[in-house]
KEPADO-676434 format. One record per residue: x, y, z of N, C-alpha, C in turn. Coordinates in steps of 0.001 Angstrom, whole numbers, plus 500000, padded with zeros to 6 digits. Each point is the difference from the previous one (the first is absolute). Last residue first. Layout:
XYZXYZXYZ...
// end
This chain:
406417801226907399498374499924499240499786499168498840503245501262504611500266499477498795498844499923499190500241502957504250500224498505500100500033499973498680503207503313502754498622500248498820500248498104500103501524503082504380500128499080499133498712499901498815503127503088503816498949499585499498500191499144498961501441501900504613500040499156499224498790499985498761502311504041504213498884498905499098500653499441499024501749502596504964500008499402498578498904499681499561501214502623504868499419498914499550500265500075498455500850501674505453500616499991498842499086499229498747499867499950504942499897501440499811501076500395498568498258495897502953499477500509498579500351501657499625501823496346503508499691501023500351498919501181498751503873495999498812498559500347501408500049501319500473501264499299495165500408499635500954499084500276501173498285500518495560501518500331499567500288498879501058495303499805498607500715500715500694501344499174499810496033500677496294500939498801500632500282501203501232496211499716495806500675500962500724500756499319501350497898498508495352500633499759500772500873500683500892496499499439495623500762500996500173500087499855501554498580497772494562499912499579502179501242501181499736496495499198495317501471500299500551500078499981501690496550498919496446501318498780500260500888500613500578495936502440498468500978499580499043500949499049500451496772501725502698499374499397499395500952499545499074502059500597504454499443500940499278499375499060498532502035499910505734499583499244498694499296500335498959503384501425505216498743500015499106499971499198498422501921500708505808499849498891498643498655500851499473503827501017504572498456500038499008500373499421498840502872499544503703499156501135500530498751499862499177503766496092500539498749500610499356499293500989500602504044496129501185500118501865500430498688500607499256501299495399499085499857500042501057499616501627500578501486498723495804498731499667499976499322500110501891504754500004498540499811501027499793498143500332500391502812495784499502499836500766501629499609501603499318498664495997496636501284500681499978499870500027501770497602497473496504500118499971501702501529500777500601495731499091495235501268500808500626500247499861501692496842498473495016500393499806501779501157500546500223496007500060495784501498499637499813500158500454501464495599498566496631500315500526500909502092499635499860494568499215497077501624500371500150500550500172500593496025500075498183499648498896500632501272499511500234497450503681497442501699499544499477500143498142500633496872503473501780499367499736498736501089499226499523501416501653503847498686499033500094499409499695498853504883501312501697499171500611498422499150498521500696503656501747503761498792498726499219499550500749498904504027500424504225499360500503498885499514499096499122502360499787505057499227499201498840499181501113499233503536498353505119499308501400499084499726499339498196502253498843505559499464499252498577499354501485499379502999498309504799499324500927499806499756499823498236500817496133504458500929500871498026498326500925500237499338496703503441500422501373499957500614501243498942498263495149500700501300500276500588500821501582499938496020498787497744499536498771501560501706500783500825498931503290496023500304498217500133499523499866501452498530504702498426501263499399500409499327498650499952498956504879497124499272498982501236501562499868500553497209503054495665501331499594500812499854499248501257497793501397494226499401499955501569501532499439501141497507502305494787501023499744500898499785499565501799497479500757494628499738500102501585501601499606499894496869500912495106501201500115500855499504499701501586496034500416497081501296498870499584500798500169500572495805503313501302500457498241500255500972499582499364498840504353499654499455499290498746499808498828500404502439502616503281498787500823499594498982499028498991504336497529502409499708501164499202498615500652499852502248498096504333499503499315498872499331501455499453503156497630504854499564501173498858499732499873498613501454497692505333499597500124498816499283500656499253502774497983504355499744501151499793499661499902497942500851496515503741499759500878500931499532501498499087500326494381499675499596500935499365500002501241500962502380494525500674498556501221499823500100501114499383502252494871499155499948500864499773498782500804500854502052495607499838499628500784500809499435501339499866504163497876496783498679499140500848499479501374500893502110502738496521500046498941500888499367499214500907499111502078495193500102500807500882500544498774501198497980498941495244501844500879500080500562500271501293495305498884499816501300498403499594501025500582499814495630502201500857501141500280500971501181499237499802495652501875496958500971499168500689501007500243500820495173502944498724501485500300499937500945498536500698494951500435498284500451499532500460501581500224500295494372501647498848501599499940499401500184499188501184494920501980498670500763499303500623501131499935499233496108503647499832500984498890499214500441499602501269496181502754501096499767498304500133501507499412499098498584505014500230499715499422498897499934498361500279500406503155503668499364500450499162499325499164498508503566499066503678498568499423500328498899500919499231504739497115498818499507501100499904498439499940500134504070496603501306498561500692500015499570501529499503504444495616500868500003501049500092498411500487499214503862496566502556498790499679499069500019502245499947503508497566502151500437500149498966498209500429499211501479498153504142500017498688499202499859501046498352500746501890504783500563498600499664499802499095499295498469504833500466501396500252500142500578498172499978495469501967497160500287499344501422502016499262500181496100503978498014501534499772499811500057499017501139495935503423496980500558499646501804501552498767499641498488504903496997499572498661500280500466499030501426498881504966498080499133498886500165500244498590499963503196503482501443499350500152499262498938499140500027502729497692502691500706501207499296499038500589498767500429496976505243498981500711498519501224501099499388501069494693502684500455501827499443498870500212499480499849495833504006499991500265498440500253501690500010499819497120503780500612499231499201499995500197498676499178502634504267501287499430499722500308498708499176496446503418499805501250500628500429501170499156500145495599498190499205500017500886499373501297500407499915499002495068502135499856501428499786500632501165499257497912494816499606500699500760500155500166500951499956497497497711495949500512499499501745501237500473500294495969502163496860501279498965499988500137499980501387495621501229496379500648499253501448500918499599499816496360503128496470500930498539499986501157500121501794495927502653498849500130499717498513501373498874500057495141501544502545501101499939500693500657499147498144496312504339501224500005499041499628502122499456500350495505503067501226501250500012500671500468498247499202495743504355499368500520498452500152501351499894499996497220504104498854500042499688501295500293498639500157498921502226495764499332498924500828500135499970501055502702502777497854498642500604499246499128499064501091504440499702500735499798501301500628497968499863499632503514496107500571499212500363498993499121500956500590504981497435501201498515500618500554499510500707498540503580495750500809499627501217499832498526500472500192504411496864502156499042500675499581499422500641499228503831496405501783500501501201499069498101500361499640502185497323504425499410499675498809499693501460499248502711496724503890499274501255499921499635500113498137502215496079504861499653500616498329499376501248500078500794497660503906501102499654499622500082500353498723496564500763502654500295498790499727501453499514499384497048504008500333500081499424501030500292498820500738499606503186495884498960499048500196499891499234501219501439505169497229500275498938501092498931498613500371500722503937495558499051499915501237500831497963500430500908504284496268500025498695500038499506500417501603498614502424494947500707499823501432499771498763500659498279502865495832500194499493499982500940499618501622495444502801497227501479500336500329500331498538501056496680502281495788500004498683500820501911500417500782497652502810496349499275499808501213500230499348501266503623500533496361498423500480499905499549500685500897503316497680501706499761499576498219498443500539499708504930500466504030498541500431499686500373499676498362502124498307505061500327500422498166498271500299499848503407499767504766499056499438499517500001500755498145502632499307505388499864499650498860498684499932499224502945499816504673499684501138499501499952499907498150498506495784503897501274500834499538499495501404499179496162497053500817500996499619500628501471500529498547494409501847502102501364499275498670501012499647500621495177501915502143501033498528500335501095499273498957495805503280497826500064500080501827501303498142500036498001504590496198500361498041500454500791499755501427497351504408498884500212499630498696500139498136499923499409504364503924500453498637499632499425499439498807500370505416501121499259498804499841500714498943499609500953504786501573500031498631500821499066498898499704500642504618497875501375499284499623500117499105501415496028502524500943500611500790498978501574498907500209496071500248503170500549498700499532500941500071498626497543503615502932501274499421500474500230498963499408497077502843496798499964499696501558501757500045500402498986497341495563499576500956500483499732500080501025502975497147495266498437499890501264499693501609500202504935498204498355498944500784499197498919499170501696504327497396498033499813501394500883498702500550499117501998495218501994499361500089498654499407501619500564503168495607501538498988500712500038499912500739499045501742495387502226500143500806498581499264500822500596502386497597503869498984499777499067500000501564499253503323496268502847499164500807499678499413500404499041503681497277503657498616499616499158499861501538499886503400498293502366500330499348498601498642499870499431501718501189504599498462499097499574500597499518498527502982502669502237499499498795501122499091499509499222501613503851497730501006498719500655499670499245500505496606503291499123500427498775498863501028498910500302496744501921503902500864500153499246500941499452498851495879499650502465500602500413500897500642500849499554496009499791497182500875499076500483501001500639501299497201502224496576498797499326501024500854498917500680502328503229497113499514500511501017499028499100501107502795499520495787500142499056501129499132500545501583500523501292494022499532500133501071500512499156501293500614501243494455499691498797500929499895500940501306497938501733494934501353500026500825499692498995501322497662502243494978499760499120500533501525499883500846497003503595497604500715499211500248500147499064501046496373502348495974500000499636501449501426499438500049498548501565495824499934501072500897500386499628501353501872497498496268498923500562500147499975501107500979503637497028498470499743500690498825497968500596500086505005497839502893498079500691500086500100500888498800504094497058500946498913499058499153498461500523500861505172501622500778499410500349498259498621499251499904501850499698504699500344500896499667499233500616498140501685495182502547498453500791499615499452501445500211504426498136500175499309498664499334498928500293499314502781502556503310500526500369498880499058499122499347497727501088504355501406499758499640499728499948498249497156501726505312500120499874498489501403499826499635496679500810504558501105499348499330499815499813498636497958502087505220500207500105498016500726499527499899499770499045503988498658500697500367499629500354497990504435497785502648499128499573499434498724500361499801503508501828502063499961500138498968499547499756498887498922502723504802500318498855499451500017500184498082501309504020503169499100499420499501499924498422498984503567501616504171499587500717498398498755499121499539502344498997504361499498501269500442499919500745498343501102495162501345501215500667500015499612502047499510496898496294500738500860499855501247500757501172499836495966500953496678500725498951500563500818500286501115495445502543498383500904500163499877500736498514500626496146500825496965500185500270501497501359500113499780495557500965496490501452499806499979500474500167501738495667501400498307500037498949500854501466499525499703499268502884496031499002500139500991499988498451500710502615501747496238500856500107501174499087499448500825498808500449494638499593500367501193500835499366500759501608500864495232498693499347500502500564500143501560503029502461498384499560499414499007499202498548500428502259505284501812499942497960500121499013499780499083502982504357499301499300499621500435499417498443500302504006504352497891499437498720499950499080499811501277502806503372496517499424499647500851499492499077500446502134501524495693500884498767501159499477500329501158497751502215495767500991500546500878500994499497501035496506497546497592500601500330499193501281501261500171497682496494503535499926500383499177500821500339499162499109496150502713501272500770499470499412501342499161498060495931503873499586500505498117500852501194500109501075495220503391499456501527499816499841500964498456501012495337503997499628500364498778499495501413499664502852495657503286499674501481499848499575500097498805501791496314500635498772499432501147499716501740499922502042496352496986500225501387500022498643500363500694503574496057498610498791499623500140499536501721500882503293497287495650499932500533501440499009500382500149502890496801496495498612500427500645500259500942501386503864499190497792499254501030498947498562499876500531504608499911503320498633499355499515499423500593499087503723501506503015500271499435498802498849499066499211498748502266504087500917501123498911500145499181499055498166498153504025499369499939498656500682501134498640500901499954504862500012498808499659499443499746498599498942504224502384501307499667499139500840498786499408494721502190501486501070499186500215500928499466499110496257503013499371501156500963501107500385498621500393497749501700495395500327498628500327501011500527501299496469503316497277500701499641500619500282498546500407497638504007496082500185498257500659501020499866500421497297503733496543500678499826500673500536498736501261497214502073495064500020499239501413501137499629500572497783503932496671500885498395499452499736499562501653497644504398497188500292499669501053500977498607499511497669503303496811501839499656500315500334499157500913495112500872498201500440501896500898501793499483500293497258496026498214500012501062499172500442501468500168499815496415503014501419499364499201499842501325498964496562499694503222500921500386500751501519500041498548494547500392499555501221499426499635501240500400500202494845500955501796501066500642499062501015499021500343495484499819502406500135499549498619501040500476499125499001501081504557499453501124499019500043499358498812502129498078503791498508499936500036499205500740499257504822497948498053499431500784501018498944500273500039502368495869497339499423501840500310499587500146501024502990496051496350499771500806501753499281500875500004501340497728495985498619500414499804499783499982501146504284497872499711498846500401498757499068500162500380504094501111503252499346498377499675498898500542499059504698502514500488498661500036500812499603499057499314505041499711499313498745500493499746498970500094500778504815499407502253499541499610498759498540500852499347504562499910504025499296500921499247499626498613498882501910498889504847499843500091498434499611500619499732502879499829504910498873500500499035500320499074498518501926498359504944500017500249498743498802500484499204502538500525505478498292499827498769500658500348498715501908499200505276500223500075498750498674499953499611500699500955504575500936499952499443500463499572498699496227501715503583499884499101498716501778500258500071497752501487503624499152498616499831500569499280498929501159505508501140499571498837500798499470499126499237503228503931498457498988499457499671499602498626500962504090503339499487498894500359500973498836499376499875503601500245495595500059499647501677498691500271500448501699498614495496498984500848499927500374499625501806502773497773497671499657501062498707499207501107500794500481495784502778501585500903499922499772501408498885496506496948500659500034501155501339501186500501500034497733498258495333500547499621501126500079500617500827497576499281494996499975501411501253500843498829501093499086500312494535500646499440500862500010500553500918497476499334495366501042500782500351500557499328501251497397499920494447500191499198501255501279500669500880496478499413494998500901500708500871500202499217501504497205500341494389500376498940501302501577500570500911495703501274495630501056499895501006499686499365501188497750500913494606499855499116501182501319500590500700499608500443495043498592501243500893499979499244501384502844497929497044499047500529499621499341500423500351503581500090502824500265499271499122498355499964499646503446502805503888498814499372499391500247499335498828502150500489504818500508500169498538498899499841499557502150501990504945498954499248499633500412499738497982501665500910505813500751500671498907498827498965498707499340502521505230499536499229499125501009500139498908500819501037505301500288500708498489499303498921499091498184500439505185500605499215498603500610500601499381497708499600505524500803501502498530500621498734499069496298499963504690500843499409499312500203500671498390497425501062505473500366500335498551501234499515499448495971498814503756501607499965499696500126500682498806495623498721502347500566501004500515501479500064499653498341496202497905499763499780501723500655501509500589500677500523495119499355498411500491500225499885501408500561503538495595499712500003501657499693498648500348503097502533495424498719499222500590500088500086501254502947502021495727499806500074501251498220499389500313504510500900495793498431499278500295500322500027501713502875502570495378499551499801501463498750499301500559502280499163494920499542501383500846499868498810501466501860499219494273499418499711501408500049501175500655500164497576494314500525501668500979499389499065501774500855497368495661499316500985499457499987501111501607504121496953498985498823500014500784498853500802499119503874497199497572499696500932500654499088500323500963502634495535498525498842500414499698499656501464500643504457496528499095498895500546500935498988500912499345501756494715498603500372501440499914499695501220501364501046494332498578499102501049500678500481501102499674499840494882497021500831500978500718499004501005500742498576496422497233501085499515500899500389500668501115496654501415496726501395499306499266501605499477500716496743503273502674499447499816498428501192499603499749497804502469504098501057498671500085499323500155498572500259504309503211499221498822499322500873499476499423500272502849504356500308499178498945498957499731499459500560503839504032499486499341498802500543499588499501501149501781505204500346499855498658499365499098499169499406502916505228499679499566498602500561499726498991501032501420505455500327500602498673499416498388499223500633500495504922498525500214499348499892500232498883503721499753502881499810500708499554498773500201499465501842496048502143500682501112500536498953501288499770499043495456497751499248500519501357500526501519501110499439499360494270500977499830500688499702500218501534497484497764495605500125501155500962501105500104500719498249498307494668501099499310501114499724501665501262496677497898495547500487500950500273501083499445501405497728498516494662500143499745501398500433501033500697497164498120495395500803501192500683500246499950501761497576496283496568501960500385499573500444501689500447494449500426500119500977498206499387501646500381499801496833502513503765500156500670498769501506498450498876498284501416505155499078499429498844499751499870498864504786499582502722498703500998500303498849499086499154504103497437502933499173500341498917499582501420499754504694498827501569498742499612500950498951500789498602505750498226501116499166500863498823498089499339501172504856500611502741499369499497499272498440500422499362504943501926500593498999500244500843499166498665499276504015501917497473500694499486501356498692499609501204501168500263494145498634500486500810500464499363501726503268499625496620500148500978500052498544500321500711501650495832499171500066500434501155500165501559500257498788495700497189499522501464499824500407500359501431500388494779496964500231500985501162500441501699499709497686495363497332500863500987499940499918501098501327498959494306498590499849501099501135500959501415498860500365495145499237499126500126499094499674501418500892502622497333503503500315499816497987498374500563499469501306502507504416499664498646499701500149499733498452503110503852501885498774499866499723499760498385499896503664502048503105499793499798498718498461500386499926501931501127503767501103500788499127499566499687498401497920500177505647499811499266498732500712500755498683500438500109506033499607500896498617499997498766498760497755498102504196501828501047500023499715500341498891495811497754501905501475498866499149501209500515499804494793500862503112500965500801498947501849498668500044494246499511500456501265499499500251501660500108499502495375502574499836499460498519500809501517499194500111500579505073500546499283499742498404499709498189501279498884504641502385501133499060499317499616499321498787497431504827500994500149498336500286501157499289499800500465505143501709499661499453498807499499498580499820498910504057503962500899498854499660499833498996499039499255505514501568498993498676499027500870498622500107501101504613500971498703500010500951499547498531499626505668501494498957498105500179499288498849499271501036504833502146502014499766498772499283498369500169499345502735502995502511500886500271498789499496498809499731498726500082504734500423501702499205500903499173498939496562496719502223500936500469500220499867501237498953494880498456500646501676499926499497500896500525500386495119497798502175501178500729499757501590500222499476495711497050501368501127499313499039500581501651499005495925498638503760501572499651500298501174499765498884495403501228499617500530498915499442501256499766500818498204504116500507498375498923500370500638498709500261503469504559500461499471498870499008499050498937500185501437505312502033499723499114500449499317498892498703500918504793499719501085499284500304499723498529500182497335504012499746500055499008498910500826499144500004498708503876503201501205499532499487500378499699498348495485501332502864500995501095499606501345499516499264496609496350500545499477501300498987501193500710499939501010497105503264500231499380498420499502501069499163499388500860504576501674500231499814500113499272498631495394499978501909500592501208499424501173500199499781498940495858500968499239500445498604500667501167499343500697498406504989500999499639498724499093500178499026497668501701503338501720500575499979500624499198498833495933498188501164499826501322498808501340500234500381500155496232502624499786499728498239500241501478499382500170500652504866501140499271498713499867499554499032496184501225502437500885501290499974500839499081499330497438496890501152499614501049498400500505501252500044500926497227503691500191499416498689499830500668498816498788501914504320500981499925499988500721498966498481495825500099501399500137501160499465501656500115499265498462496394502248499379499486499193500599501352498426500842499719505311500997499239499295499629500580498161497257501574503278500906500753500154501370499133499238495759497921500695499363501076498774501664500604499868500107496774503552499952499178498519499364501388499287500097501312504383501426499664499304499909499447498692496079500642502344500573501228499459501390499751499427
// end
């Protein structure tokens, strides 16, 4: 009788503390409750802040009137800067070197539910030929009383071509757009991010989930896992059919731990509605669609992994070229192509070009920590360090077969790097430690 009278006695104090979190809200999952008068969000440092920077690198023009660093939309040479305090939105577009700002086309109130929580956006959004792209900001300092989450970056973009509903009506044709959460903040300054909430927007800013929740569990830290949907910026534009296609980790422990999962593919029927495995065991969050044939890399177990593709019509799993070494830590995807951070080679796994960005300018030793390549392929930029640590940085005309090296300390601080089809790099720097300041560099390459 005693062991039932202990047993009870336990689960009286659990529900007591539940119910003192429901009534309160007070209580942080994360342990990472904010002081009074500081943002809910702690900004990333920069990788090696160098003290304020007064010049520009030779051939550099310094912009220090954009103070946040610039972060893509979907939309070519339009960027947008958030502010983590405030959640406030500002549009650039870049043309002829220079940035301007770019008006908003209008924003509104966005509110979603994810694990019994309600999370609040101001969306601020811009369209451009009949397409938009938006994006907002929820923290626990902006928005209080909210358990589990303490940040979520929304996007606003289009509904996916030719989505419908079980009535056969065209979600994109009645206004709807899609809505998408990224709730780890580690990834703020990231143009890939990886958006584990999904929901169809209607045309009144109501909103709803967007393919099936169904068998979703819940994690340690008491919010619905995150790996259960996943979709990012890469492959986002490339369903141009009815069926989409998103990663999964559900049949795994967990992505962090496993580093495995698999494509799926929404539509079926029943309970199996938006749970069909499509490609089972990808390695990393990645994949490209051609056609029919969608493209991804898969683990070999050996010290290599090998760039796939599946052939939807045949059902054949064909293997299209093997590098050595792993995915994450010895090579960049950027866009379609892969990037090996120590010798410079570089793959596009859609089209098979091969390049080669030299490193002979760059110091002995050279690795590769961060690289970015134009839309068209010719331009990239890429930044590392020497055997001895010099921090290095390198703009290339690949068609040109051209490059020019910079080892300023400034190169050291890189919030973001972008590379635009015309030759132009746009270099969002932190000021001093603590990033709570930042500049851009930009530089036109010579043609």
């Amino acid at each position: 009788m005693k062991k039932y009278v202990v047993i009870l006695t336990l689960l009286f104090i659990v529900l007591a503390a539940v119910a003192f979190v429901v009534i309160t809200g007070t209580l942080d999952i994360k342990g990472e409750q904010p002081t009074t008068g500081t943002p809910g969000v702690t900004e990333p440092a920069p990788t090696d802040p160098s003290g304020t920077q007064t010049a520009a690198p030779e051939g550099f023009v310094k912009d220090d009137s954009v103070m946040l660093p610039l972060m893509k939309t979907d939309f070519e040479n339009v960027y947008y800067t958030m502010d983590l305090a405030t959640g406030a939105v500002t549009f650039f577009k870049a043309a002829d070197g220079a940035l301007t700002v770019l008006p908003e086309t209008g924003s509104f109130d966005a509110k979603v539910t994810c694990s019994a929580q309600e999370l609040k956006a101001v969306i601020h959004y811009v369209e451009q030929d009949g397409h938009t792209y938006g994006c907002g900001l929820f923290t626990n300092k902006l928005y209080a009383d909210v358990m589990y989450y303490d940040y979520a970056f929304f996007k606003l973009t289009d509904m996916f071509e030719n989505y419908r509903d079980t009535n056969g009506v065209n979600y994109a044709s009645r206004g709807a757009k899609l809505l998408l959460l990224d709730v780890e903040k580690t990834r703020f300054y990231l143009d890939e991010k990886v958006y584990s909430e999904a929901f169809i927007l209607n045309a009144d800013h109501t909103a709803r989930v967007f393919l099936s929740n169904d068998q979703r569990v819940e994690g340690m830290d008491g919010r619905e896992k995150t790996d259960y949907k996943m979709f990012t910026d890469s492959f986002l534009n490339q369903h141009e059919k009815r069926n989409v296609l998103f990663l999964s980790s559900r049949y795994y422990v967990d992505y962090a731990e496993s580093g495995r999962a698999d494509i799926f593919t929404s539509g079926g029927s029943g309970t199996n509605i938006d749970n069909v495995r499509f490609v089972q065991n990808v390695k990393g969050l990645y994949f490209w669609r051609s056609g029919d044939d969608v493209y991804y890399f898969k683990d070999n177990g050996d010290g290599s992994f090998s760039l796939m593709v599946y052939h939807a019509g045949s059902g054949a799993h064909e293997t299209k070229e093997t590098f050595g070494g792993d995915l994450e830590a010895d090579y960049i995807v950027a866009g379609a192509w892969v990037f090996n951070r120590h010798t410079g080679d570089a793959v596009n796994v859609l089209s098979g070009d091969a390049v080669n960005v030299s490193f002979g300018k760059l110091p002995a030793g050279f690795t590769a920590d961060l690289f970015e390549i134009s839309g068209n392929g010719r331009f990239c930029a890429v930044r590392g360090r020497g055997a001895d640590g010099t921090v290095a940085f390198a703009v290339c005309d690949l068609e040109e077969e051209s490059a020019a090296a910079f080892t300023d300390s400034a190169f050291a601080s890189v919030a973001n790097l972008n590379v635009q089809n015309d030759g132009t790099l746009i270099v969002s720097v932190a000021d001093r430690s603590g990033a709570d300041s930042f500049y851009q560099l930009i530089y036109t390459i010579e043609q």
